[in-house]
KEKE-3310 file (N, C-alpha, C; in steps of 0.2 Angstrom, whole numbers, plus 5000, padded with zeros to 4 digits):
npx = (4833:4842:4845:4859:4864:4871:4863:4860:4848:4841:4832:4820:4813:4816:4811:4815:4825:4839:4857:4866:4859:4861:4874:4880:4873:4879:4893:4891:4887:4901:4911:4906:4903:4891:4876:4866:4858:4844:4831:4821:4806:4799:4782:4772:4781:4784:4789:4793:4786:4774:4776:4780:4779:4768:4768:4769:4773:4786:4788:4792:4802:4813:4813:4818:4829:4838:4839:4848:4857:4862:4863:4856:4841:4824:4812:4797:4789:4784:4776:4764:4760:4748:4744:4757:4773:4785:4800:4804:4794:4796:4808:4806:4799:4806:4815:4807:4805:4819:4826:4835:4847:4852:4861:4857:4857:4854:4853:4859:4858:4869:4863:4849:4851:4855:4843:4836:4830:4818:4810:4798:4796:4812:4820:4821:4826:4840:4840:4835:4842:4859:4864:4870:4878:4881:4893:4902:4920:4929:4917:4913:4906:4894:4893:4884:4871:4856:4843:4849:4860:4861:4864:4877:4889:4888:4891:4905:4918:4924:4921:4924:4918:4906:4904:4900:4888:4873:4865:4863:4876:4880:4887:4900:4903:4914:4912:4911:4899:4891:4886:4872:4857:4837:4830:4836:4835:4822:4818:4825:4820:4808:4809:4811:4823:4836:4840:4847:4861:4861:4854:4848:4848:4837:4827:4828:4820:4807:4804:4800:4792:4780:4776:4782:4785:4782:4787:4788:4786:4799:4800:4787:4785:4795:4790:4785:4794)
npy = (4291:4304:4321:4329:4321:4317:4317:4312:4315:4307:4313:4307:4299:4288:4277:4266:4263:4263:4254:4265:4275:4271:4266:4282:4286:4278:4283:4297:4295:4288:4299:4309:4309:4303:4298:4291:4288:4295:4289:4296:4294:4303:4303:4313:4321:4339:4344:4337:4323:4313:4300:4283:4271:4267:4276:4266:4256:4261:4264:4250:4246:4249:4248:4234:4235:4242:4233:4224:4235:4245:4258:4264:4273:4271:4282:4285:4297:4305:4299:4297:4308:4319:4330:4340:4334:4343:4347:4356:4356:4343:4344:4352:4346:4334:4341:4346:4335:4330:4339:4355:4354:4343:4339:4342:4335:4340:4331:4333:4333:4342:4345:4347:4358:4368:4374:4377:4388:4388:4382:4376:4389:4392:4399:4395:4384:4383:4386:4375:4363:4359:4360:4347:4348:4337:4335:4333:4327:4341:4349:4368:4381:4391:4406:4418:4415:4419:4422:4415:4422:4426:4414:4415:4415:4407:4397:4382:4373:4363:4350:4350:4362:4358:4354:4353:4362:4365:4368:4378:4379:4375:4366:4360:4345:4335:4319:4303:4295:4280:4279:4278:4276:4276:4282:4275:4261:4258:4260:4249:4240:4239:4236:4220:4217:4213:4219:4216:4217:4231:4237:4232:4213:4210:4219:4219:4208:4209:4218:4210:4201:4208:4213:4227:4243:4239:4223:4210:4191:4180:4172:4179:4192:4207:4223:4235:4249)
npz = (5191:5197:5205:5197:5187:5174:5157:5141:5128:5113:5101:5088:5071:5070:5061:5053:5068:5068:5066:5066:5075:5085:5087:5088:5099:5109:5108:5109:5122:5128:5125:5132:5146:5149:5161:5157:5140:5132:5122:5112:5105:5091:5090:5082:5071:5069:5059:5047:5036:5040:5052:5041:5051:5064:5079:5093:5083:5081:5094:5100:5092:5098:5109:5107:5101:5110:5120:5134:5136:5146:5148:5135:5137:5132:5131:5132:5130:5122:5114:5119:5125:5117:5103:5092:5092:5100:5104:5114:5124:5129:5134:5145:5152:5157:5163:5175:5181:5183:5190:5193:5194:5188:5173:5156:5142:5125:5110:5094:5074:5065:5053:5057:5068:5059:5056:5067:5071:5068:5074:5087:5100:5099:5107:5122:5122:5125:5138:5143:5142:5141:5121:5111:5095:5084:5072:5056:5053:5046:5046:5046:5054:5050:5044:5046:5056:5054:5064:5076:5080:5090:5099:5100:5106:5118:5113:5110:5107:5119:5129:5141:5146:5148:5163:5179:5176:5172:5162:5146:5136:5119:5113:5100:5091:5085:5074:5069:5060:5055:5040:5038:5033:5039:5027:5018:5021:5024:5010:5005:5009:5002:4991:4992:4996:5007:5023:5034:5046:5045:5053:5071:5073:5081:5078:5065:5063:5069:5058:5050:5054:5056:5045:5039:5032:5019:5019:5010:5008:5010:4994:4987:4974:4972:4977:4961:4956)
capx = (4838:4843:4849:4866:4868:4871:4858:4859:4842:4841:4824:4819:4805:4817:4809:4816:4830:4847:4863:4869:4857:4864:4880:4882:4872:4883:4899:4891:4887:4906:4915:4905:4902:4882:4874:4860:4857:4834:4831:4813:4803:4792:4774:4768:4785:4779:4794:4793:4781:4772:4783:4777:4777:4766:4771:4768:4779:4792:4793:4794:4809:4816:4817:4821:4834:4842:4837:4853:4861:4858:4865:4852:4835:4818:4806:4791:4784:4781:4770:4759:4757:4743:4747:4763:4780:4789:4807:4804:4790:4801:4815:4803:4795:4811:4820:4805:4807:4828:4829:4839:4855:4854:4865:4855:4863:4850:4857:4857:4863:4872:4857:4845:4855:4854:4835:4830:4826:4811:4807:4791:4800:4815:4824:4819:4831:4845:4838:4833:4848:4863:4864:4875:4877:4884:4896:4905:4926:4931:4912:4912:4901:4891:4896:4877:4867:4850:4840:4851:4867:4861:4867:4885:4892:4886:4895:4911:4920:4926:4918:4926:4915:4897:4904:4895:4882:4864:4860:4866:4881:4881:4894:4899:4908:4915:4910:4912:4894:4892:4884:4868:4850:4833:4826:4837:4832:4813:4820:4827:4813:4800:4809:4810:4829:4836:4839:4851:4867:4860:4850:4848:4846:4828:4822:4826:4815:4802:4799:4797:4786:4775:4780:4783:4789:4782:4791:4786:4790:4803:4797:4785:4786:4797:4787:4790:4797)
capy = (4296:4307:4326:4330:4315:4320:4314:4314:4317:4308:4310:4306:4297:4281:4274:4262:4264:4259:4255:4272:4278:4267:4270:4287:4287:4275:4285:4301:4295:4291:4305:4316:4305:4302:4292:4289:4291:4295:4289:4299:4292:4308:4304:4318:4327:4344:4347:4330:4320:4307:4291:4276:4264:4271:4276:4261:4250:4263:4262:4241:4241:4254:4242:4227:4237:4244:4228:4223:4240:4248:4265:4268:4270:4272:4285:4286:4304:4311:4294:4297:4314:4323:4333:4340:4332:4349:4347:4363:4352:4336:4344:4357:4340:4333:4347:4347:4330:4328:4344:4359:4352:4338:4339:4338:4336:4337:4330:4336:4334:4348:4351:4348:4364:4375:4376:4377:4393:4386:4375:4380:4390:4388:4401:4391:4377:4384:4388:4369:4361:4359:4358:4346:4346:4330:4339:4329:4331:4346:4354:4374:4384:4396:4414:4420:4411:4421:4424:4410:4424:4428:4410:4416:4417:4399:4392:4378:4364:4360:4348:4350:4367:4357:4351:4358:4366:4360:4369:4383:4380:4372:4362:4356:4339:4331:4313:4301:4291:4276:4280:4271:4279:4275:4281:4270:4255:4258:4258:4243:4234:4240:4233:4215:4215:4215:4227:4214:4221:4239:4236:4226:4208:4208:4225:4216:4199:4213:4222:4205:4199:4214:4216:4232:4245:4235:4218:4203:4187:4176:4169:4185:4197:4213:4229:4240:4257)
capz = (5189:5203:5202:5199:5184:5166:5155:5133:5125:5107:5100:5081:5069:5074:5057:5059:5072:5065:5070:5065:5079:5092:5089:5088:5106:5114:5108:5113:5130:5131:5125:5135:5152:5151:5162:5152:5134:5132:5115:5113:5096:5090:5087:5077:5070:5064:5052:5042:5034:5047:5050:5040:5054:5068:5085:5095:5080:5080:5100:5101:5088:5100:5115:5106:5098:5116:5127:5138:5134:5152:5145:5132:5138:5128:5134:5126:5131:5116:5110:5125:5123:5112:5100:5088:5097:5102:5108:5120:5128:5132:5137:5150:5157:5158:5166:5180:5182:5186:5194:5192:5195:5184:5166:5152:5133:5119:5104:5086:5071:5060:5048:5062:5071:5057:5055:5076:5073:5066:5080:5091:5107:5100:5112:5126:5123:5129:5145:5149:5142:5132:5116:5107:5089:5080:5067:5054:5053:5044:5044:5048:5056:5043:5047:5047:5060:5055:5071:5082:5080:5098:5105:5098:5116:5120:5108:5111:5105:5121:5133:5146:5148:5149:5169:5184:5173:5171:5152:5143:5131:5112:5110:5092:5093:5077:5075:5060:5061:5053:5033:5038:5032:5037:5020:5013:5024:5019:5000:5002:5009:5001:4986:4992:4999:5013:5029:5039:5049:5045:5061:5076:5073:5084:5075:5057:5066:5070:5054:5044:5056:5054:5036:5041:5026:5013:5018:5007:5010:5002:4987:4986:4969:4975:4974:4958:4958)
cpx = (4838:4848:4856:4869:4868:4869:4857:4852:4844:4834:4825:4814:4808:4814:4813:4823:4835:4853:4867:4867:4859:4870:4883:4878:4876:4891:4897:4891:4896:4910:4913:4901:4896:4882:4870:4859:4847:4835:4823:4810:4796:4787:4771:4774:4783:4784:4796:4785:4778:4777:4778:4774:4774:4768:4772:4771:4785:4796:4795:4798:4814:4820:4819:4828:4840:4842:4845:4859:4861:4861:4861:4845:4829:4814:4802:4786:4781:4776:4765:4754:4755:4746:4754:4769:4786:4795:4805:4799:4795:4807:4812:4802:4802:4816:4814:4805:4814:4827:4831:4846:4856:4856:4862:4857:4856:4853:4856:4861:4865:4864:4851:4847:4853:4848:4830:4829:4820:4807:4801:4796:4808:4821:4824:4825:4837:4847:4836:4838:4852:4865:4871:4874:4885:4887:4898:4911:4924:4923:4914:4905:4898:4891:4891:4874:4858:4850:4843:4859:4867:4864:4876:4890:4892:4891:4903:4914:4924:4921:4918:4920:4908:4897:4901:4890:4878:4863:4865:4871:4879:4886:4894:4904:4907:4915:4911:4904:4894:4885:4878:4860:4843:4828:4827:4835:4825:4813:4821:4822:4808:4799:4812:4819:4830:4841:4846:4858:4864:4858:4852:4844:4836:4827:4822:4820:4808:4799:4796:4790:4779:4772:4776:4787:4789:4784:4788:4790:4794:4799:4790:4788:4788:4791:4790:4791:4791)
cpy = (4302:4314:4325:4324:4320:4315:4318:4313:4316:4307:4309:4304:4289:4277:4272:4266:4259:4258:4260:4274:4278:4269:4276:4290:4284:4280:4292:4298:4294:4297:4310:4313:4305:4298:4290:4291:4289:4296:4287:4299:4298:4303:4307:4322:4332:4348:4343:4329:4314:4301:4285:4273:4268:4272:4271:4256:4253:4262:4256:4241:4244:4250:4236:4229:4237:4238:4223:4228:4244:4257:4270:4267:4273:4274:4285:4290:4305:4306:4293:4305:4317:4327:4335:4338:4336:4346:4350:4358:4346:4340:4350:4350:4337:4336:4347:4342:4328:4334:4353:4357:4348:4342:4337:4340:4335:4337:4331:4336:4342:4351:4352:4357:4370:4377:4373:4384:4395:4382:4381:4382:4388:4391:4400:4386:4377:4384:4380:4364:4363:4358:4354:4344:4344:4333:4332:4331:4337:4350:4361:4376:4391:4402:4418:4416:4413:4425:4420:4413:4427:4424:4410:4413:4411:4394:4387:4372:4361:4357:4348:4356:4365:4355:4355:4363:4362:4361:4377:4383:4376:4370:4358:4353:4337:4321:4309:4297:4287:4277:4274:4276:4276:4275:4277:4260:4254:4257:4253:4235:4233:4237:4226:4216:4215:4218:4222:4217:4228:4240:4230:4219:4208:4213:4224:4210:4204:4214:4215:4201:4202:4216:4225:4235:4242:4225:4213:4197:4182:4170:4178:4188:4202:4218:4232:4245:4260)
cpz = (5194:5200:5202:5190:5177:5161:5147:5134:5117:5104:5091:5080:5072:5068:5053:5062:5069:5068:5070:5072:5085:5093:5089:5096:5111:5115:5111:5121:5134:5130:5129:5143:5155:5155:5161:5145:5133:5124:5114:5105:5095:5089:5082:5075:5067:5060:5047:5039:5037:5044:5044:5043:5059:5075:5090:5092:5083:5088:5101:5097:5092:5106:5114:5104:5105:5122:5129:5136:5138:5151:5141:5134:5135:5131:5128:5128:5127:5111:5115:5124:5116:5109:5094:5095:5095:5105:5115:5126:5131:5135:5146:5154:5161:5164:5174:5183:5188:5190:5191:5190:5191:5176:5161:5144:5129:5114:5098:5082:5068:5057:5052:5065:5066:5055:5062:5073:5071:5068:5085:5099:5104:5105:5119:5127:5126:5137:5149:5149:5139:5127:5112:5101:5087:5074:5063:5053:5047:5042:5048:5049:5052:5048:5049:5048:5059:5062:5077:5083:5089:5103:5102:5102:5120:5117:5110:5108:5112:5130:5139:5149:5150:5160:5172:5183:5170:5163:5150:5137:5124:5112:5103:5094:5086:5078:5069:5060:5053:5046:5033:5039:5036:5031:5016:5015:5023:5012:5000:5004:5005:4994:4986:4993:5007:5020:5034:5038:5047:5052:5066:5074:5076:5081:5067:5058:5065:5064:5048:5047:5058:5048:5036:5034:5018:5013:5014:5010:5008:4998:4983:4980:4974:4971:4969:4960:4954)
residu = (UNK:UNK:UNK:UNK:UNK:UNK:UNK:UNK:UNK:UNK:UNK:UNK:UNK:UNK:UNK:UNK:UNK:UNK:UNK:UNK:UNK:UNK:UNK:UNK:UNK:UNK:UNK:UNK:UNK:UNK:UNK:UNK:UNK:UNK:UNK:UNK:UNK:UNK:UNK:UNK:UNK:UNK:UNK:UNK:UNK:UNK:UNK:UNK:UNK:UNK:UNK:UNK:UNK:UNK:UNK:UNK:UNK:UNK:UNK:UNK:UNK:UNK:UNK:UNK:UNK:UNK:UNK:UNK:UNK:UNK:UNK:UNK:UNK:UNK:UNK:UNK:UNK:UNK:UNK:UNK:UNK:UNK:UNK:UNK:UNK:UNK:UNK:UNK:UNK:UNK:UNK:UNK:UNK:UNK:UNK:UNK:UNK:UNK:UNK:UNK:UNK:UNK:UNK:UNK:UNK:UNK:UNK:UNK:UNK:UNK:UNK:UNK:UNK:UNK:UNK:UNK:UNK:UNK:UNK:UNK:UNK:UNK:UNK:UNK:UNK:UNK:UNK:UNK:UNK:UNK:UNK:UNK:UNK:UNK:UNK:UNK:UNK:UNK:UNK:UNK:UNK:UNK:UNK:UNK:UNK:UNK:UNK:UNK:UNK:UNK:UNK:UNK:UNK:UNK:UNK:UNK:UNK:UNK:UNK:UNK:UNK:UNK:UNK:UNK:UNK:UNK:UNK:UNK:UNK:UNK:UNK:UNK:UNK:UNK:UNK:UNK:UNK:UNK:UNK:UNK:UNK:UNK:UNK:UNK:UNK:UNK:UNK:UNK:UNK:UNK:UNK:UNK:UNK:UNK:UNK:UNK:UNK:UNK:UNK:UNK:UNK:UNK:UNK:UNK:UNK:UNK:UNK:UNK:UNK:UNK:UNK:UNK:UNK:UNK:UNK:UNK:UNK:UNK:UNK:UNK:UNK:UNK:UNK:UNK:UNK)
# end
């Protein structure tokens, strides 16, 4: 990836990764003309409760999910690297990586958004990328921001503003993303159903041949609740 390119940034637990995931990164990368979407699976999220499946599952369903889809690519920093799996960090490596010049979009949804200001460094972000949060139609933006009433000024809903600039602005795009859980994909396995078309054909092959999530096998008693 060479400076100058415009590069999303989608990280998560990815527990499992779904077609929600996927499609709401292919759509971003068109509407806002990426030429790569990094879909970066935390390791250790220090605002959740550890994944289920461990870093190492989480990435192989990752690339089974994305494989002949030369737009989405699977970094695996943050399952390499020690410690809590910081944004601020991925997005500095990253940033020393491409360059200056290079366009980087970190993506977020809505309620993600309204609780950075409780992220580690989180006045940092602005400065290595820009932020974009995944709204839903007719969502508003909350008239007290806290501590984050500083990125006021930042603020756009149009894209057209992110061109010839590396980092700096918040853009909030409205989106419709397809009504699809991980939590509820671990609920449905874990009670002996099943998970197909939620996900990619090879990431449902995967968790059953893991038995990933609880999976049982057909004829197997479902777990109870």
């Amino acid at each position: 990836m060479k400076c100058g390119h415009r590069i999303g940034v989608l990280g998560g637990t990815f527990d499992p990764v779904h077609c929600g995931h996927l499609r709401l990164a292919l759509e971003l990368a068109e509407q806002l003309a990426l030429d790569r979407v990094l879909l970066i699976p935390a390791a250790r999220p220090p605002h959740r409760v550890a994944p289920a499946a461990s870093p190492e599952r989480r990435l192989r369903m990752l690339e089974l999910a994305v494989a002949g889809e030369p737009q989405l690519v699977v970094d695996a920093r943050e399952c390499r690297r020690a410690g809590a799996s910081y944004s601020v960090d991925t997005l500095a490596e990253l940033r020393a990586e491409l360059g200056e010049e290079a366009a980087l979009c970190f993506l977020v949804g809505a309620d993600a958004f309204a609780g950075m200001a409780s992220w580690h460094q989180w006045q940092r972000l602005p400065q290595l990328a820009h932020i974009v949060v995944v709204t839903r139609p007719g969502w508003r933006l909350p008239r007290d921001l806290g501590p984050m009433e500083c990125w006021r000024d930042r603020f756009t809903d149009n894209s057209d503003t992110l061109a010839g600039v590396a980092a700096g602005r918040i853009l909030f795009i409205a989106l419709s993303p397809l009504d699809i859980a991980a939590t509820r994909i671990r609920a449905l396995i874990s009670k002996g159903r099943s998970a197909r078309y939620l996900l990619p054909d090879a990431v449902w092959a995967y968790i059953r041949q893991q038995h990933l999530y609880g999976f049982s096998q057909p004829g197997a008693p479902a777990k109870q609740e």
